[in-house]
N, C-alpha and C positions, 0 to 999 in steps of 0.2 A: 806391092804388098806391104802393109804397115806389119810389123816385126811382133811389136808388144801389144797387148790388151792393152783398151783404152780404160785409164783407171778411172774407179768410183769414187763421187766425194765422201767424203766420209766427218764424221764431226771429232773437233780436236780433240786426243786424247786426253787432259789437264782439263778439258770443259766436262765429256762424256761421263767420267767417271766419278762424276758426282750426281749424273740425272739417269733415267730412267727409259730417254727418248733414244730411238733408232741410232744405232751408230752406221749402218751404212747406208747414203742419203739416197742411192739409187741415177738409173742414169736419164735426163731428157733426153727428148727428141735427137737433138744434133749428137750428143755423143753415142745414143743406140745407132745411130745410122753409119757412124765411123766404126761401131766396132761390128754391123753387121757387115759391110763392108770387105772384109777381111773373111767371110766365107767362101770357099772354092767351091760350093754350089755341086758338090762331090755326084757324078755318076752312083758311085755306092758307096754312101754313104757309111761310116762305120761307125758314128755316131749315134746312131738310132738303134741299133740292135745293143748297143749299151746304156741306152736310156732302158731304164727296165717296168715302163711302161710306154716306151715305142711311140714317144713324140716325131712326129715326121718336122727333123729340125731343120731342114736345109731349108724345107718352102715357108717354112714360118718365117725365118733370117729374112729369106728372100722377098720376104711380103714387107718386113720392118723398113728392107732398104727400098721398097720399093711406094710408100706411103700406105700402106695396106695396112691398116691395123687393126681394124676390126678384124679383115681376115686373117690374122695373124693369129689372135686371139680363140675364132672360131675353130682354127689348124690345132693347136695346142689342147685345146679343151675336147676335141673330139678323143683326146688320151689321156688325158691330166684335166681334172673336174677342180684341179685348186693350184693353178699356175705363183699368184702371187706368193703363198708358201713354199713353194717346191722352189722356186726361183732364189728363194731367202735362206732355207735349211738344206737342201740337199748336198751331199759330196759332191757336185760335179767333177771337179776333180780329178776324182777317182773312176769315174762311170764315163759318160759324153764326154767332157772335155778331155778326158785319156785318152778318149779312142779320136780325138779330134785329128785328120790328117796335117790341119795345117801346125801344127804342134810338132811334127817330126824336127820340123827347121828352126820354126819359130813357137811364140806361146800362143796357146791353142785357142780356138773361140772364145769367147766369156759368154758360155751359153745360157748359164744360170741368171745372170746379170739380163739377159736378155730376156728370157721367159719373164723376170721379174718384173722387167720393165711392160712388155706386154699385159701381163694380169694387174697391175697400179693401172696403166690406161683403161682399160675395162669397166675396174671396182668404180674410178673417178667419172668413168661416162653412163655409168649403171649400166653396160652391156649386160646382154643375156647370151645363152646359146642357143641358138634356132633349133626346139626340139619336135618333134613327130611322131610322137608318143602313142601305140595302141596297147590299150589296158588288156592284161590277161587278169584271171580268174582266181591266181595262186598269189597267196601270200608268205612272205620272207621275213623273218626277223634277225635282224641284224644287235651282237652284243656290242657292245661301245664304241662310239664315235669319234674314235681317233683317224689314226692315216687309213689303217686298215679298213676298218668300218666305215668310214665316206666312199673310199674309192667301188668296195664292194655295193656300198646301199646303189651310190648314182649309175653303177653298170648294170644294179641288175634293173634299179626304175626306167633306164634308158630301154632295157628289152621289155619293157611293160609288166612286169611283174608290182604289188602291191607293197610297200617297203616299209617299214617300222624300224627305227632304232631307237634301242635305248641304252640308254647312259647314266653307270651308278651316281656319280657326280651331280652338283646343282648347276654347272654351266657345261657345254656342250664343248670337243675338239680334243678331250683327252689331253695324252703327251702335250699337247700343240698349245693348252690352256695349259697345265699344271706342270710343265716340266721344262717351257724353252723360255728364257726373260723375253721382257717386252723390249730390249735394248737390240732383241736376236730378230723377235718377230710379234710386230705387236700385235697386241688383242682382237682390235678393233680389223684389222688383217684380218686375221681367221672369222668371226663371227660374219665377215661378209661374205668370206669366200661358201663359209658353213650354210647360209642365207640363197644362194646360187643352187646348192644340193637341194633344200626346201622348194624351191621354185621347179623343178624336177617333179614335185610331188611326193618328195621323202617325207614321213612323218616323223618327227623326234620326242622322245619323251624320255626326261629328266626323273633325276634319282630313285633308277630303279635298279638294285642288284638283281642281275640274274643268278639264282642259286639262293637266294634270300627274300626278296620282293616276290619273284615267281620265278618257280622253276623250268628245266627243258620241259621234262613233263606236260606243264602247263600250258606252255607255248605252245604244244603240240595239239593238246587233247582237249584244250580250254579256246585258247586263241586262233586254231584251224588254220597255222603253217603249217607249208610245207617241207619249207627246210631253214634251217638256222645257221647265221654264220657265227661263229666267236672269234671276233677280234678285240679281248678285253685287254691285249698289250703286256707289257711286263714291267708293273708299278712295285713288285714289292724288293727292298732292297737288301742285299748280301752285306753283311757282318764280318769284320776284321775277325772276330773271334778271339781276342786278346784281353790281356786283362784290365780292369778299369774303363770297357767302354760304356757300360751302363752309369759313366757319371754326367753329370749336370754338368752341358756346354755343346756336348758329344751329340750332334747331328747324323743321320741321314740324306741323303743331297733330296732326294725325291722330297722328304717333309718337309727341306729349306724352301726348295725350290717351289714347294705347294703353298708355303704359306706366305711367299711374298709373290709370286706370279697369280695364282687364285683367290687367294683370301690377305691382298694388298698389305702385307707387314709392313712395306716399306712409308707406307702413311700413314701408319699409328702417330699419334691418338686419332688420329678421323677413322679408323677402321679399327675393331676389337682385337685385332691377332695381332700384339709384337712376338717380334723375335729378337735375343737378345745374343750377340757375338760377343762383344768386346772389340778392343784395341789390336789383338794379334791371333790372326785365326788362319789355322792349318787347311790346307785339302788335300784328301789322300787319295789319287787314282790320276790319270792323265787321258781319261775320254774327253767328248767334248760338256758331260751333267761335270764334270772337274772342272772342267772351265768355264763353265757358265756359274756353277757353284761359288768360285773365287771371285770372276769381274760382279756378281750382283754382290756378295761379303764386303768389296771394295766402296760398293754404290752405298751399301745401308751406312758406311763412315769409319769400317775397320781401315786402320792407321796400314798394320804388317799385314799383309798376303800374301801366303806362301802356299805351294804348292808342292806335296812329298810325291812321289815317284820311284820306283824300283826298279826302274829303267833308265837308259839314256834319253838323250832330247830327240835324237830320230828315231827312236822307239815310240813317242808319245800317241796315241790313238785319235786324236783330237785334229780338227781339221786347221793346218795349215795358217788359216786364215785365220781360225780364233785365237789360235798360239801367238800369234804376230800382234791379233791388238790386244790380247793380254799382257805382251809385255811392252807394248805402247802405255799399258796402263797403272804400271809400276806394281804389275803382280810378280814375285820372284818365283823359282823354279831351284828348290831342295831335290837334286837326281840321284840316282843306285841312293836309296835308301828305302828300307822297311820296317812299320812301326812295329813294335812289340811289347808296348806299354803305355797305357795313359797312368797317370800322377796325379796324384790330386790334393786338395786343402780342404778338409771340411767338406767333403765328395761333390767337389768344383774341380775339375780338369784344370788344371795348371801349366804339364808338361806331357809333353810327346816323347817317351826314349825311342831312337832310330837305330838297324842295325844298318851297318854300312855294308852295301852290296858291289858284289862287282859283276860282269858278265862274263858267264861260260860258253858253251854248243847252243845250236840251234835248238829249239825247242818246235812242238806241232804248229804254231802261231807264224814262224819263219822268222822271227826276232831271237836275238840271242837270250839267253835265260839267266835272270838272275838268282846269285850263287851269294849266303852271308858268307862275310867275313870274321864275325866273331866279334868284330869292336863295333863302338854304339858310339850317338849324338842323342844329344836331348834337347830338345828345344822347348824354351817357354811358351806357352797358348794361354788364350783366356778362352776360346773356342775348336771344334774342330769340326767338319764336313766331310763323312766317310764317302766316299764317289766310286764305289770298286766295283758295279753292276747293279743287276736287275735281274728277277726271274718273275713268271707270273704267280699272281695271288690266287693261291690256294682254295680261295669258297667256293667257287663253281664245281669244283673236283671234289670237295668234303660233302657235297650233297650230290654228287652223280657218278656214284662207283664205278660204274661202266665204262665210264669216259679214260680211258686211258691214256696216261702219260710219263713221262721219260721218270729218269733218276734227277734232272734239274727242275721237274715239275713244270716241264714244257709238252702240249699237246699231242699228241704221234696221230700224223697224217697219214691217208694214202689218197694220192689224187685231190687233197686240198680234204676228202672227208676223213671225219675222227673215225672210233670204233662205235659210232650211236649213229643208224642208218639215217641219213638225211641232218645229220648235225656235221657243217663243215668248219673250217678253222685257220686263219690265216695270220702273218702278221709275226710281232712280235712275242705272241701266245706262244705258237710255235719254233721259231725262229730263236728265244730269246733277243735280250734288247739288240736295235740295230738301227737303223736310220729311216725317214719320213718317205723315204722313197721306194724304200725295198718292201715298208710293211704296204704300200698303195698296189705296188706290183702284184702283190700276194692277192692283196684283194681283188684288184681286179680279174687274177689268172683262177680265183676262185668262184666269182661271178659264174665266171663261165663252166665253172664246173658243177655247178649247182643248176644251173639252167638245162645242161645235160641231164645230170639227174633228174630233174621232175618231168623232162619231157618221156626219159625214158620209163621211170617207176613210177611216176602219177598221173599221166594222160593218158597211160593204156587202160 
């Protein structure tokens, strides 16, 4: 038994952090077989019921070590309609690789590394999925095209249902397009894996709000669905609420991250949209939109990267893996600290005052809570990047009263439907923000909840 994961190349730190290309290079042939290698081909597997769309990983492994790669590929996708992302972003981690048996002794599969590898061989050989497709009658409209909204459209086109999504946006993949750098998972990634879904038979159509463009209403009583999913995700972002954040420098992560991931700031003048940091620029939160915040601040040529925090370092939310090459990448880590003022010059953000935190009791999160202590830091900024969450945007709910939702302005489910009969909801809508893999589960677990419904309330 080989002990450790077989490691990924990865591109030097002191090169990466000045470009834009993939930092992790992913693994060939010989080393995917060394580290499938290394699965114990588990009777019961306890990895699969923590994938939380129920990839069967043991025969996939076992196909990789066995030259099977097409069928590897076909294994995977009969669960997962978009391996090469999910292979790229997902916590493993925390899900399959936690539950991995061989982990108890040793480090546990690199299952993600694996899948990853599977879906690059794929996209490169233009594989398809061998599909069997018989058309029904009923038509579904699906709201944006992020995790939630692929995984839902390609399950319910797979049971033959008639699929539509649309997406407020001018390019399609949501989160996956405007929210993850290209250094995490590049573009050209997603629009193929997005390209596989279309080949399905999903139709897409671009910048359309629902709630603005046309309403549920409409969909229903104009475009003759049956039932609608809403996975429009949770873009809009939370507010320090402090004083001085409405000055000039003072970002958003979602609107950094939209304007150099979607609308390319990073190549100004060849593209209309700069954005402008400075030399020394803050980020307030310790998810992984904090740390993808910081390593691209570092790519557009800010000098100081720093990262605030009101936490310890093993409090940090952020995966492991991104903490490790951010501080490969000469990003620093400012910890128990909480802003409570921006400063400014001529209302240009200057400086950050920090209260200095210490930690108390447990709080509901199971992380200890931080407690101020009364004395403060200030630190110089030419820029800041607030990173402190997400909740979903409000339009859809200011023109559909009925649609009821929480006190954070997240969807309230039963059984995956809203309170609008045949309007379902899955995702980070719901859920508030969380990861690429959990809003897929959703969708897919909702799939199947809507295909119930219409068999049950519209074929009779």
């Amino acid at each position: 038994m080989i002990k450790n994961k077989t490691k990924m190349p990865v591109q030097d730190p002191d090169i990466r952090n000045n470009n834009f290309l993939e930092v992790a290079l992913g693994y060939d042939l010989k080393l995917a077989k060394i580290e499938a290698s290394r699965c114990l081909d588990c009777k019961n597997p306890r990895c699969v019921p923590a994938c939380p769309v129920n990839i069967d990983i043991p025969k996939f492994i076992k196909e990789i070590e066995n030259d099977e790669l097409d069928e590897a590929y076909f294994t995977i996708t009969r669960s997962n309609i978009l391996p090469s992302i999910c292979g790229r972003v997902c916590p493993q981690e925390k899900q399959c690789e936690q539950a991995c048996i061989v982990g108890i002794k040793y480090e546990p599969v690199s299952i993600g590394a694996l899948e990853r590898f599977v879906g690059d061989y794929a996209l490169k050989k233009q594989l398809n999925t061998i599909e069997n497709i018989k058309d029904l009658p009923y038509r579904v409209a699906i709201v944006g095209s992020g995790p939630a909204g692929l995984s839902a459209a390609a399950s319910l086109r797979r049971m033959g249902y008639i699929v539509d999504v649309y997406e407020a946006l001018h390019e399609f993949g949501g989160v996956l397009k405007y929210g993850i750098p290209d250094f995490r998972l590049p573009k050209d990634i997603v629009d193929k894996e997005i390209d596989n879904t279309k080949k399905l038979g999903v139709k897409f159509h671009k910048n359309v709000i629902i709630g603005m463009s046309l309403t549920i209403e409409q969909l229903f009583n104009e475009y003759n669905y049956k039932a609608i999913f809403i996975g429009s995700g949770a873009g809009l972002p939370k507010s320090l609420g402090i004083p001085g954040e409405n000055l000039a420098g003072i970002y958003y992560a979602n609107e950094f991250l939209t304007r150099v991931n979607l609308m390319k700031a990073n190549r100004f003048p060849e593209t209309p949209t700069p954005v402008k940091i400075g030399q020394n620029v803050a980020i307030v939160g310790g998810g992984n939109v904090a740390i993808d915040a910081a390593r691209t601040a570092k790519r557009l040529g800010a000098k100081n990267v720093f990262i605030i925090y009101r936490r310890d370092m093993s409090s940090l939310p952020a995966r492991r893996e991104e903490i490790d090459h951010a501080i490969e990448e000469h990003i620093d880590f400012h910890l128990l600290l909480n802003p409570v003022e921006f400063i400014d010059d001529s209302y240009q953000v200057k400086q950050v005052k920090c209260e200095i935190m210490e930690l108390g009791e447990m709080d509901d999160s199971g992380r200890r809570r931080p407690v101020g202590t009364g004395k403060y830091k200030t630190f110089e900024i030419d820029s800041c990047i607030i990173s402190i969450g997400q909740s979903p945007n409000p339009i859809l709910k200011n023109v559909t009263p009925n649609l009821k939702v929480d006190s954070k302005g997240r969807i309230i489910v039963n059984n995956y439907q809203t309170s609008i009969p045949g309007v379902f909801a899955g995702g980070d809508v719901v859920s508030g923000a969380a990861t690429v893999i959990l809003a897929m589960g959703a969708g897919k677990k909702t799939a199947i909840a809507i295909d119930n419904y219409i068999k049950e309330k519209v074929e009779k």
